[in-house]
mmJSON file of the N, C-alpha and C atoms, coordinates in Angstrom:
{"data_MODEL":{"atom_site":{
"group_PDB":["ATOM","ATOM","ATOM","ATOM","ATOM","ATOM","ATOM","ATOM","ATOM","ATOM","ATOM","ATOM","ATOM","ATOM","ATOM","ATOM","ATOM","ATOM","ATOM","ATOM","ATOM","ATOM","ATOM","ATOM","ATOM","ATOM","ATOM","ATOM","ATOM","ATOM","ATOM","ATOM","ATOM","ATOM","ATOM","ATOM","ATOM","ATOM","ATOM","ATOM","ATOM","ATOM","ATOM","ATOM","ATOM","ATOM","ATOM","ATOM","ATOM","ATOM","ATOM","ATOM","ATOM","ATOM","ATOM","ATOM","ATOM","ATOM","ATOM","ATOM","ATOM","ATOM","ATOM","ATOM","ATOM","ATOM","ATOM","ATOM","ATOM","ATOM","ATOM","ATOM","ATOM","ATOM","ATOM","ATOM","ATOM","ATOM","ATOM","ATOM","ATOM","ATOM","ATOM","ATOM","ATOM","ATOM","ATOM","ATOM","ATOM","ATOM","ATOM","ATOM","ATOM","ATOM","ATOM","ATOM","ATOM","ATOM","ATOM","ATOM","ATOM","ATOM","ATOM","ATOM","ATOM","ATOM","ATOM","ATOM","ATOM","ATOM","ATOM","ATOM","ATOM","ATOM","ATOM","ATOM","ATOM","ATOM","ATOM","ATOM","ATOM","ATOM","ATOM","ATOM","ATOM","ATOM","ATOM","ATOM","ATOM","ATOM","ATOM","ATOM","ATOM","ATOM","ATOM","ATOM","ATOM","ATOM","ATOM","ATOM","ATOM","ATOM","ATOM","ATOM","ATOM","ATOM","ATOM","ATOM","ATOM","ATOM","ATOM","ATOM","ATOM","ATOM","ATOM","ATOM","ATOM","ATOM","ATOM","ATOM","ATOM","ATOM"],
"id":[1,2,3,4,5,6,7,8,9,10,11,12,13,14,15,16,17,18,19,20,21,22,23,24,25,26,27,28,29,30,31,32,33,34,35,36,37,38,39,40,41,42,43,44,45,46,47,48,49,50,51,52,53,54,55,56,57,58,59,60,61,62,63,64,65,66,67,68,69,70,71,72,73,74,75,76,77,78,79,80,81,82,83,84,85,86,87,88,89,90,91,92,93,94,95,96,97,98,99,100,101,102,103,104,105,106,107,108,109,110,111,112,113,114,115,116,117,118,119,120,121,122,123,124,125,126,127,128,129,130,131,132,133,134,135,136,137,138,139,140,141,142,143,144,145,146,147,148,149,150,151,152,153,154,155,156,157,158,159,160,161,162],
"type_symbol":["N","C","C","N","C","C","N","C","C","N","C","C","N","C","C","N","C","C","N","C","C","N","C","C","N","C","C","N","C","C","N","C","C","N","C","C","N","C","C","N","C","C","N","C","C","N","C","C","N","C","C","N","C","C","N","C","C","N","C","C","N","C","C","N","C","C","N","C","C","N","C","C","N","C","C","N","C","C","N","C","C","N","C","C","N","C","C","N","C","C","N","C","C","N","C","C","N","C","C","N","C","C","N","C","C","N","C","C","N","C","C","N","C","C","N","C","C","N","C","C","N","C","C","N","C","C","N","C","C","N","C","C","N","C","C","N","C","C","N","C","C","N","C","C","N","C","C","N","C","C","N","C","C","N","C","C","N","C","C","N","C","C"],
"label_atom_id":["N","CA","C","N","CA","C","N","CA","C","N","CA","C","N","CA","C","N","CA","C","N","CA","C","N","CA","C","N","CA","C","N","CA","C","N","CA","C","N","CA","C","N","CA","C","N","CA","C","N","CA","C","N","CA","C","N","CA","C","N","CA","C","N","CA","C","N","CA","C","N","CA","C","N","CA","C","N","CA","C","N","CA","C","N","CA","C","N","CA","C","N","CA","C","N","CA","C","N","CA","C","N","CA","C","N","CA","C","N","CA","C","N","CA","C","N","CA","C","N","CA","C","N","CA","C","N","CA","C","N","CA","C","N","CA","C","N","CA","C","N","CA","C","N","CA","C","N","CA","C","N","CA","C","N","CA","C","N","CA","C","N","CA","C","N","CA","C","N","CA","C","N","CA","C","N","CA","C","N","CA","C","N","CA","C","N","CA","C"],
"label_alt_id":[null,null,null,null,null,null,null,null,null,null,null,null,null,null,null,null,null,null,null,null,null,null,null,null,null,null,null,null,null,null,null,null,null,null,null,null,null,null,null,null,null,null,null,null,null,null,null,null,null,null,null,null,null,null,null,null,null,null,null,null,null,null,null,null,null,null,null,null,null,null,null,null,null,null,null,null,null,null,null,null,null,null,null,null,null,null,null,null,null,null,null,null,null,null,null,null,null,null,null,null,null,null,null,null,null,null,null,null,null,null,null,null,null,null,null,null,null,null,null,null,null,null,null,null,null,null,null,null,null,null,null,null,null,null,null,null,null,null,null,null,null,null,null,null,null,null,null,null,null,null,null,null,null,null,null,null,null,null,null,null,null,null],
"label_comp_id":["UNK","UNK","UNK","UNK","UNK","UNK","UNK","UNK","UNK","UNK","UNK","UNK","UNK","UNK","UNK","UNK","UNK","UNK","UNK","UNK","UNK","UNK","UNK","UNK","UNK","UNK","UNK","UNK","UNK","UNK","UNK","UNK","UNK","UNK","UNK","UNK","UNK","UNK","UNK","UNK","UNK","UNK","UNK","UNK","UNK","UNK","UNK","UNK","UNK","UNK","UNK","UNK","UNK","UNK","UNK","UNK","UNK","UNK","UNK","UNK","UNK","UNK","UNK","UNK","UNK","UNK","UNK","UNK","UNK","UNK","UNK","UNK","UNK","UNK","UNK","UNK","UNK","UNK","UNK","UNK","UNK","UNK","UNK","UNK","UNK","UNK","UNK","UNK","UNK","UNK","UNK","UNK","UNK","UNK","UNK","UNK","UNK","UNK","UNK","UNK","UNK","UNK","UNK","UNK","UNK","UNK","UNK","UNK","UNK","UNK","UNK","UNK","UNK","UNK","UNK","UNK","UNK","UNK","UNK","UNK","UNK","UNK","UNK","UNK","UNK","UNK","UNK","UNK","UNK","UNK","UNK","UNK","UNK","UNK","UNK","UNK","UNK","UNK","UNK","UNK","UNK","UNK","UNK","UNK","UNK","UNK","UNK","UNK","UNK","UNK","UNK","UNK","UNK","UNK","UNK","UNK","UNK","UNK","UNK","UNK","UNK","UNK"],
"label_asym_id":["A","A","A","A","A","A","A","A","A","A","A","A","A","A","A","A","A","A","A","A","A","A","A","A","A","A","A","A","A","A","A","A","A","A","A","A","A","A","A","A","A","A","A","A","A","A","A","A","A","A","A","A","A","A","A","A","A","A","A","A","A","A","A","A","A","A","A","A","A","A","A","A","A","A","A","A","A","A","A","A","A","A","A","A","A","A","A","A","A","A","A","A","A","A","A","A","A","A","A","A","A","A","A","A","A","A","A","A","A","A","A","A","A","A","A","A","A","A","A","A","A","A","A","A","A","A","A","A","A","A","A","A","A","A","A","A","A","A","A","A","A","A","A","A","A","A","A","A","A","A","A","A","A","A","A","A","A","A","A","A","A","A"],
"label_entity_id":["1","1","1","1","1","1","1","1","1","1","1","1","1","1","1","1","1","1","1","1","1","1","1","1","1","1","1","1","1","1","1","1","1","1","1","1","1","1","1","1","1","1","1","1","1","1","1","1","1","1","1","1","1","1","1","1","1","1","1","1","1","1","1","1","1","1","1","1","1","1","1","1","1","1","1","1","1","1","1","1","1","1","1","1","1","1","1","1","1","1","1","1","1","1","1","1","1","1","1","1","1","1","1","1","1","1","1","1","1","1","1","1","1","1","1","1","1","1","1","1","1","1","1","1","1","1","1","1","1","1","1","1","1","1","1","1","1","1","1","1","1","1","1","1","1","1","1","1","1","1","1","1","1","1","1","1","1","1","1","1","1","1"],
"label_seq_id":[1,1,1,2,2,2,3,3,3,4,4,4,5,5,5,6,6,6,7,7,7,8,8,8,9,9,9,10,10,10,11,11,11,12,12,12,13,13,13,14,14,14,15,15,15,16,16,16,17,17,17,18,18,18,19,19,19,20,20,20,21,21,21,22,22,22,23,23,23,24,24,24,25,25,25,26,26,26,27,27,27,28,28,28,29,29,29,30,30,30,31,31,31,32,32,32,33,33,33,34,34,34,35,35,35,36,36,36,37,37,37,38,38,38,39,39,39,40,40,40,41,41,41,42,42,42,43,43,43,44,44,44,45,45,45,46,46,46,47,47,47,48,48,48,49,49,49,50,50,50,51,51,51,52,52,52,53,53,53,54,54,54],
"pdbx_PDB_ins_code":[null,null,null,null,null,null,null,null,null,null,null,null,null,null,null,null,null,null,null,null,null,null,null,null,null,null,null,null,null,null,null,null,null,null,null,null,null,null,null,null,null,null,null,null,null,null,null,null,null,null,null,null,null,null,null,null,null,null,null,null,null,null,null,null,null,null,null,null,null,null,null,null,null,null,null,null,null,null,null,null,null,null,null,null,null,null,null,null,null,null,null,null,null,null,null,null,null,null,null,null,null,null,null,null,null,null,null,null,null,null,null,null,null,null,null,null,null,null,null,null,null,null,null,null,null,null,null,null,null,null,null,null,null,null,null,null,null,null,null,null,null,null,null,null,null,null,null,null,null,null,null,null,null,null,null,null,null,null,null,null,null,null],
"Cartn_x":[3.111,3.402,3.023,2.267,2.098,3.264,3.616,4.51,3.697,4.267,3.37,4.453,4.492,5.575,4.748,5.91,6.266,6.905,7.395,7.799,8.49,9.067,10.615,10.215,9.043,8.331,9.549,10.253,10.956,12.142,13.169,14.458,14.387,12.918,13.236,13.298,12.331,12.389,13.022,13.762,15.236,16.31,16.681,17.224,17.317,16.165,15.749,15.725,16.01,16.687,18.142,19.048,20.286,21.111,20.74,21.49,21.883,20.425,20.596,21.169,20.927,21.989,23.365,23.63,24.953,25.7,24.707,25.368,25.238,24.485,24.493,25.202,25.302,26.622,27.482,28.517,29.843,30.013,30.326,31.477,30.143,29.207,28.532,28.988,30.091,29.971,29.656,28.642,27.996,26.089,25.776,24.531,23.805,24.331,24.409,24.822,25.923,26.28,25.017,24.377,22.923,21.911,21.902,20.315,20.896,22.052,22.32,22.194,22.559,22.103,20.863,19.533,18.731,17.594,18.525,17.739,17.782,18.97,19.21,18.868,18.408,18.181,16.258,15.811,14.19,13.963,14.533,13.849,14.129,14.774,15.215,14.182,12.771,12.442,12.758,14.158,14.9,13.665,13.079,12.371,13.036,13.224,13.272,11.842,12.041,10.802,11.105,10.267,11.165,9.51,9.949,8.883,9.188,8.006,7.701,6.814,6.888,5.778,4.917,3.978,2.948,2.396],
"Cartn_y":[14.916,14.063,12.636,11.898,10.722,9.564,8.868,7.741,6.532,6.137,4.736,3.6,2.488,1.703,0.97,0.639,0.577,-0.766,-2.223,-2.665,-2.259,-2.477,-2.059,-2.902,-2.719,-3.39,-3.858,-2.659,-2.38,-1.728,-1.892,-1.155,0.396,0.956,2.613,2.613,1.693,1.76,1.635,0.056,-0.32,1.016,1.667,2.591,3.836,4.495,4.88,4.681,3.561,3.399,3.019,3.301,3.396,4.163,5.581,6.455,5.596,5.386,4.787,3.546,2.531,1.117,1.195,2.335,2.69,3.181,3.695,3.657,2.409,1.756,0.373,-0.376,-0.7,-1.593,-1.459,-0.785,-0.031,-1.074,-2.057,-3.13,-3.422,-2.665,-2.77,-1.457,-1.555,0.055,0.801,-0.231,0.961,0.852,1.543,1.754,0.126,0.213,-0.889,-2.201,-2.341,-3.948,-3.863,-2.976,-3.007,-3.268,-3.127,-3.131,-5.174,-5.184,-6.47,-7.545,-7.372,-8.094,-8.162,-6.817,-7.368,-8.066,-8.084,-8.704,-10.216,-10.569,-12.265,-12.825,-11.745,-12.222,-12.263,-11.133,-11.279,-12.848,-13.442,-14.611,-15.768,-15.197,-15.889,-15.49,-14.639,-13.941,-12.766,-12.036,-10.766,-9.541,-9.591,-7.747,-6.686,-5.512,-4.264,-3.252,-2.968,-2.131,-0.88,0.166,1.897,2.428,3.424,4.564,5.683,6.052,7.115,8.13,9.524,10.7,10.977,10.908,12.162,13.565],
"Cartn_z":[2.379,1.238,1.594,0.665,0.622,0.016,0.902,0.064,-0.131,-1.562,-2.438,-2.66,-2.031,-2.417,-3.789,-4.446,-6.398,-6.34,-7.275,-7.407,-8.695,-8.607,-10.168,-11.387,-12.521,-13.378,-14.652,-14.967,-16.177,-15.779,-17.065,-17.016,-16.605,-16.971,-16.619,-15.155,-14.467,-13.05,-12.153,-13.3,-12.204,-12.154,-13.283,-13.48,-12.784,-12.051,-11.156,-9.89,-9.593,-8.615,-7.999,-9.21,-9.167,-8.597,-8.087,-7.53,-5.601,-5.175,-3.727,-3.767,-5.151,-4.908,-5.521,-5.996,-5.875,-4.254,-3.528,-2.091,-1.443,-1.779,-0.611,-1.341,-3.145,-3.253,-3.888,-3.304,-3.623,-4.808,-4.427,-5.193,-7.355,-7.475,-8.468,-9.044,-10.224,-10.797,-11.897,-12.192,-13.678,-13.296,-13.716,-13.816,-14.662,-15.828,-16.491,-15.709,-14.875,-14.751,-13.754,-12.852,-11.775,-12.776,-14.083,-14.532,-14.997,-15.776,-16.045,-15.421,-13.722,-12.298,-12.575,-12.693,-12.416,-13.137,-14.434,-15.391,-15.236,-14.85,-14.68,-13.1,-12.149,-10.88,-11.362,-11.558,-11.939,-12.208,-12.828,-13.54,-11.889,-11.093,-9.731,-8.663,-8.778,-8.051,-7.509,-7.713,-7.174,-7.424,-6.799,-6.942,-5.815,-6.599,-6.358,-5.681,-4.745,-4.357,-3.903,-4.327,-4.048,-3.982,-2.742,-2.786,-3.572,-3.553,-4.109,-3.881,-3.711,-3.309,-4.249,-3.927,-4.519,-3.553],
"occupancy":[1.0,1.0,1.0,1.0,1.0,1.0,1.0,1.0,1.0,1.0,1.0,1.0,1.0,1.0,1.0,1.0,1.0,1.0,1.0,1.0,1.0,1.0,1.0,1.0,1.0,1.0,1.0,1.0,1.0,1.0,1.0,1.0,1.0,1.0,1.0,1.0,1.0,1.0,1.0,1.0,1.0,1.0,1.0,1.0,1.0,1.0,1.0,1.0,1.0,1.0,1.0,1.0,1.0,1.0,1.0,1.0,1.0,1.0,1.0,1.0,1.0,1.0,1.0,1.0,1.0,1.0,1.0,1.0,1.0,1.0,1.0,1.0,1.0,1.0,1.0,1.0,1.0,1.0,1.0,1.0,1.0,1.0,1.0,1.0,1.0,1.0,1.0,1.0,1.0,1.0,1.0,1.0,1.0,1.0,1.0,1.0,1.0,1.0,1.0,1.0,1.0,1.0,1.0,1.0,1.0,1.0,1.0,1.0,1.0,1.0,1.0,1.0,1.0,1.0,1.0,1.0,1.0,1.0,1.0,1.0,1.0,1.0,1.0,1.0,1.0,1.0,1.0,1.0,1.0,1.0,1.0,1.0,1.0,1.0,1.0,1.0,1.0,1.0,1.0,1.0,1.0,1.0,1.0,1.0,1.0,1.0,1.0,1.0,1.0,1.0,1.0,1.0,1.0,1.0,1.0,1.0,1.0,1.0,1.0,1.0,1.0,1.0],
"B_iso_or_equiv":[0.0,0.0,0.0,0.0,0.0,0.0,0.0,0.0,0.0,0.0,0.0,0.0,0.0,0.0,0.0,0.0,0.0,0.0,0.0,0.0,0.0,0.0,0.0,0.0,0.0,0.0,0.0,0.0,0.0,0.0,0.0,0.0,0.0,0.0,0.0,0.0,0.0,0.0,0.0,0.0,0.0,0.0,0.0,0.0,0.0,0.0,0.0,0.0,0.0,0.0,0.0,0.0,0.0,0.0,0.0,0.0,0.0,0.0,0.0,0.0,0.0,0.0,0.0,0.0,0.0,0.0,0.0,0.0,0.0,0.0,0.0,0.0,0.0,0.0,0.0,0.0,0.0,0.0,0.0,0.0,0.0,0.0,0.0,0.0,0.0,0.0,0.0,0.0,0.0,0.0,0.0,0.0,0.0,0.0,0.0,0.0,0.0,0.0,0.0,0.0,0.0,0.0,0.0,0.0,0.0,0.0,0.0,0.0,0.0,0.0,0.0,0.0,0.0,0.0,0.0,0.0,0.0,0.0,0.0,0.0,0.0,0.0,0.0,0.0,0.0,0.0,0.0,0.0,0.0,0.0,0.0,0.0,0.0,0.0,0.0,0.0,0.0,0.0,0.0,0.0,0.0,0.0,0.0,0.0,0.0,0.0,0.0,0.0,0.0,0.0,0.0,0.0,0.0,0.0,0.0,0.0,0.0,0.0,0.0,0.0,0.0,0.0],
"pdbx_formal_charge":[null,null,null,null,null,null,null,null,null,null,null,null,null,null,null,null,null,null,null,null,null,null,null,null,null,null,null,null,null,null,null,null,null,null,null,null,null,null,null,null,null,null,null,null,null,null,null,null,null,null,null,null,null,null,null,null,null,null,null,null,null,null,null,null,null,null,null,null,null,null,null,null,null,null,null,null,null,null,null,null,null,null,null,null,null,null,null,null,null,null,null,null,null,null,null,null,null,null,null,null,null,null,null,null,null,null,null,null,null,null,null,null,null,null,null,null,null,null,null,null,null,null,null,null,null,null,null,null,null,null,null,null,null,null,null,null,null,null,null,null,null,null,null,null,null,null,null,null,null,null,null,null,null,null,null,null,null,null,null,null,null,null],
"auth_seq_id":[1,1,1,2,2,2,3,3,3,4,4,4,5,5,5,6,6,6,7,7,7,8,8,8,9,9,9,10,10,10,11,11,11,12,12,12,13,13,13,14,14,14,15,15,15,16,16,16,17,17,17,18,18,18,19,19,19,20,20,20,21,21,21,22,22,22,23,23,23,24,24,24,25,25,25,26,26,26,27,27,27,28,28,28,29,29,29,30,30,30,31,31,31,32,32,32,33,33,33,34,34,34,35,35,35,36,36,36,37,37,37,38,38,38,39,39,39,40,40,40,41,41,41,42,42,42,43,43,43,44,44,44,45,45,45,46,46,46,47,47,47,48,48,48,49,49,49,50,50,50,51,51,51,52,52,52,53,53,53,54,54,54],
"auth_comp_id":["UNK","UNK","UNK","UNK","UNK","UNK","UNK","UNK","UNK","UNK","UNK","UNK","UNK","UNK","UNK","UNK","UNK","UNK","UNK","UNK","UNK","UNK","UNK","UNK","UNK","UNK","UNK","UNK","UNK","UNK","UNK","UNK","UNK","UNK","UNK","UNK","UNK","UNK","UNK","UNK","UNK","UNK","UNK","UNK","UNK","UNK","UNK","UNK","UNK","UNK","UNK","UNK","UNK","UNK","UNK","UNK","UNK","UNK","UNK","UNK","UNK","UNK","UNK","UNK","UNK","UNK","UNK","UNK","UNK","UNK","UNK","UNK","UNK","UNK","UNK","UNK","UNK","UNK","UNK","UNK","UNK","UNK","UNK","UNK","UNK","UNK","UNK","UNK","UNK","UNK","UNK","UNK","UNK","UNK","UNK","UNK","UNK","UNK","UNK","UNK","UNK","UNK","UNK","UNK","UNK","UNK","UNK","UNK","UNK","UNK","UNK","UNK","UNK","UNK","UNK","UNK","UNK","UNK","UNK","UNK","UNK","UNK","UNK","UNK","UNK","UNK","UNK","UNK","UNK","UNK","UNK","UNK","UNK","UNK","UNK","UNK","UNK","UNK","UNK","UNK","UNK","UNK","UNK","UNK","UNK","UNK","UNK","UNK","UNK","UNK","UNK","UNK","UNK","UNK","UNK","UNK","UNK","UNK","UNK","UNK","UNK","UNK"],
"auth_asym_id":["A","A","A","A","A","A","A","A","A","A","A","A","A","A","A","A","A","A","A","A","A","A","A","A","A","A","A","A","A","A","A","A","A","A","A","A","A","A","A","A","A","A","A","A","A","A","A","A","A","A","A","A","A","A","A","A","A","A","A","A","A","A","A","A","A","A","A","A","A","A","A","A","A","A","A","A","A","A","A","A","A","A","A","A","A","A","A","A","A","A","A","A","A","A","A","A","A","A","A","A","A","A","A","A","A","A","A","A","A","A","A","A","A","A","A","A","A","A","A","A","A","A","A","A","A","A","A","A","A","A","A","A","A","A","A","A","A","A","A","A","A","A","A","A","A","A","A","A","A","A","A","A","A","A","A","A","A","A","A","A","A","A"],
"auth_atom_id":["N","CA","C","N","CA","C","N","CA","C","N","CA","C","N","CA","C","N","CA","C","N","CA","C","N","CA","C","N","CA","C","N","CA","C","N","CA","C","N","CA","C","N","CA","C","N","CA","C","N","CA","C","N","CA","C","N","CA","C","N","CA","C","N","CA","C","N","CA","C","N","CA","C","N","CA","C","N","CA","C","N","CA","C","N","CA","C","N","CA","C","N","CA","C","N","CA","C","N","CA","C","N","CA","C","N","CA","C","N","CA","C","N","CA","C","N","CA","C","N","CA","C","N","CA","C","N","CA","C","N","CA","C","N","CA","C","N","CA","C","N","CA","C","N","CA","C","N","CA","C","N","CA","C","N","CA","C","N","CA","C","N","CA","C","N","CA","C","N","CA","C","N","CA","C","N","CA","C","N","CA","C","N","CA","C","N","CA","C"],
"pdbx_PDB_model_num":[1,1,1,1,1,1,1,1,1,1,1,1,1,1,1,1,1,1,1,1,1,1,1,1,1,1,1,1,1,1,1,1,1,1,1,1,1,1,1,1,1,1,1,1,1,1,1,1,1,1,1,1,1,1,1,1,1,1,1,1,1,1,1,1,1,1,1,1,1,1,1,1,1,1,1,1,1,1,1,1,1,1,1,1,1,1,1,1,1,1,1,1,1,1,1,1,1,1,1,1,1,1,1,1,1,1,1,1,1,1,1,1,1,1,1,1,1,1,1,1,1,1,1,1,1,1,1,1,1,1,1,1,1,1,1,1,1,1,1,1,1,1,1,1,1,1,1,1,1,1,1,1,1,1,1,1,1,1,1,1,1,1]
}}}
């Protein structure tokens, strides 16, 4: 398997990567208040980056 690192473009993506930043940050608990973070950090520079297989 090949891995492709991705930057997190859009809400489907950030979203997608919610299962693993629900383990690293306990203290965030909806799926929603993580996409809400990262809507107001983006405009701060905050990117998200996740692999992915093909």
């Amino acid at each position: 398997m090949t891995w492709e690192i991705h930057t997190a473009r859009n809400e489907e993506d950030v979203r997608r990567c919610w299962p693993v930043f629900r383990e690293l940050r306990p203290h965030i608990v909806s799926e929603d208040e993580f996409v809400g973070r990262w809507k107001v950090q983006q405009d701060e520079a905050y990117r998200i980056v996740f692999g992915a297989g093909r």
